[in-house]
C-alpha positions in Angstrom: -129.6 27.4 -81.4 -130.0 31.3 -81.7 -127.4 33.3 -82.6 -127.5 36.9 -81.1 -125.9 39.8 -82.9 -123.9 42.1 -81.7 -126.5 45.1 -81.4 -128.9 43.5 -79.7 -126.9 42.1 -76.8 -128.0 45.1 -74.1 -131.5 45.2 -75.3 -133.3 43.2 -72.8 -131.7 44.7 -70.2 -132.9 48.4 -71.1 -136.9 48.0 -70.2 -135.7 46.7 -66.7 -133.8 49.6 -65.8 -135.9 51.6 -67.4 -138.8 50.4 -64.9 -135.9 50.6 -61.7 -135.7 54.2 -62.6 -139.1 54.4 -62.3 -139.4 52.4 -59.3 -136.8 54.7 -57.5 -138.3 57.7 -58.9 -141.9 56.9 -56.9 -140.4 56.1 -53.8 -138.3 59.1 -53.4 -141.6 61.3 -54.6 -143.4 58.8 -51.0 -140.4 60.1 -48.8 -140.7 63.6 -49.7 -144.7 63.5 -49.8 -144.5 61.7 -46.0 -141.8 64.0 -44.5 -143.8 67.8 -45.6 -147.0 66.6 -44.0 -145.3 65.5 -41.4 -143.9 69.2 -41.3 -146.8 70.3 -41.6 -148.3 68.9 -39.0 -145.8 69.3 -36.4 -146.0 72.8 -37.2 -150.0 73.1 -36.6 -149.4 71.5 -33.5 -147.2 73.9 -32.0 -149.0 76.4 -33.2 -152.4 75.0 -31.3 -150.3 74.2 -28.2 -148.8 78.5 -28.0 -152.9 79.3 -28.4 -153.3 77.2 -25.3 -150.7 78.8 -23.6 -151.7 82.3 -24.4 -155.4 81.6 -23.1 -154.1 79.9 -20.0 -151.9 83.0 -19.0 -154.7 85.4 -19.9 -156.3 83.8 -17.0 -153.4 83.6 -14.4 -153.5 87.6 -15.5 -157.2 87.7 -14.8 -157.0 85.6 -11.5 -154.0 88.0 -10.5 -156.1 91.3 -10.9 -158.9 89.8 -9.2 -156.5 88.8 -6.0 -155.9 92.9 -6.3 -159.5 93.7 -6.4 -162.0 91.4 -5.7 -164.5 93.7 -7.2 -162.5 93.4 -10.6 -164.5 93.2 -13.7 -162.8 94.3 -17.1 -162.6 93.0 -20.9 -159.2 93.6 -22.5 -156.4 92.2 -25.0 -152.6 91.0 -24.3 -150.6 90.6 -26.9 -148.6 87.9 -26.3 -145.9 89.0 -29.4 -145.5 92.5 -30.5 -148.7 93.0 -32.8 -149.8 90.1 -31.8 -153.6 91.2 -31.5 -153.4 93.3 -34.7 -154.7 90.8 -37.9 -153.8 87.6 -38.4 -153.6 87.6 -35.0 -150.1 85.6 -34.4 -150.1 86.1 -30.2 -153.3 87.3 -29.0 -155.1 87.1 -25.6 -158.4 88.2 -25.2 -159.5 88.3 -21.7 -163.4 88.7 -20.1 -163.7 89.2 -16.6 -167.5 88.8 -15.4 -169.1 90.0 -12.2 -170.4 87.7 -9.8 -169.1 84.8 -7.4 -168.0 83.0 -8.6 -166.3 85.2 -10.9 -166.0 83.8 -14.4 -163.2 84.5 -16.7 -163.2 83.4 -20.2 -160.2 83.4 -22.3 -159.2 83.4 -26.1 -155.9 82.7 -27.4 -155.2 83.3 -30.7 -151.7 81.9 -32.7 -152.6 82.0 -36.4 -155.8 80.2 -37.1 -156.0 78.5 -33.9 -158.3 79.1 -31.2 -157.9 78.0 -27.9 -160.7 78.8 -25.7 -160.5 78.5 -21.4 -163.4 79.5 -18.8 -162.3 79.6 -15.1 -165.1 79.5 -12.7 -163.0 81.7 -9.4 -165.1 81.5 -5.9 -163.9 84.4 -3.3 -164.7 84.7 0.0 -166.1 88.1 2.2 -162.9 89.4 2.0 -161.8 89.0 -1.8 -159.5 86.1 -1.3 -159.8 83.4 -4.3 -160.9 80.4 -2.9 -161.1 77.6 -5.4 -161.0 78.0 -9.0 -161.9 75.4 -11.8 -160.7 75.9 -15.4 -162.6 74.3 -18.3 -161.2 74.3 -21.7 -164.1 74.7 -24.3 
């Protein structure tokens, strides 16, 4: 029979909390990792989906000026925030309007580092009037 002294009564227990320090440790360092990328990439998707959404207005504005004037035919900016066209481009629109029938629009819109890109391909009649239009995103 062993006979344990006094000192060494708590000694076996110290490498096991020792390694469930550890072991709690790590998994809060997983939580934290998981929940910033998933910031992260929540945030690049917004910002992807407000570059769509500038494009796509840049062409209802383009498809509006050509129900104006059918003979419309232009290349300009919007900014969709103020400065927004001014580097690093946080709300930018840039708009081409091409002669011809069907008129072709093409579309940049710019939030941060995303691009979103849409072409609309606008057929008018003798008289101006938009007949059809087809948007593409590229």
């Amino acid at each position: 029979m062993k006979i344990f002294k006094k000192e060494q009564a708590g000694l076996a227990s110290l490498p096991t909390v020792l390694v469930l320090i550890a072991l709690i440790i790590s998994v809060g360092v997983f939580v934290s990792a998981v929940s910033v990328s998933d910031n992260l990439s929540v945030s690049g998707a917004g910002a992807s989906d407000r570059a769509l959404n500038y494009a796509r207005s840049g062409a209802r504005d383009a498809l509006e000026r050509i129900a104006r004037n059918k003979d419309y035919v232009e290349d300009y900016d919007i900014a969709a925030v103020p400065d927004g066209c001014a580097e690093p481009f946080y709300g930018c629109v840039s708009v081409n309007v091409a002669a011809g029938n069907p008129k072709m629009i093409s579309t940049v819109g710019r939030a941060g580092d995303f691009i979103r890109k849409i072409q609309v391909a606008a057929t008018l009649d003798a008289d101006g009037l938009v007949l059809d239009y087809d948007w593409t995103e590229q």
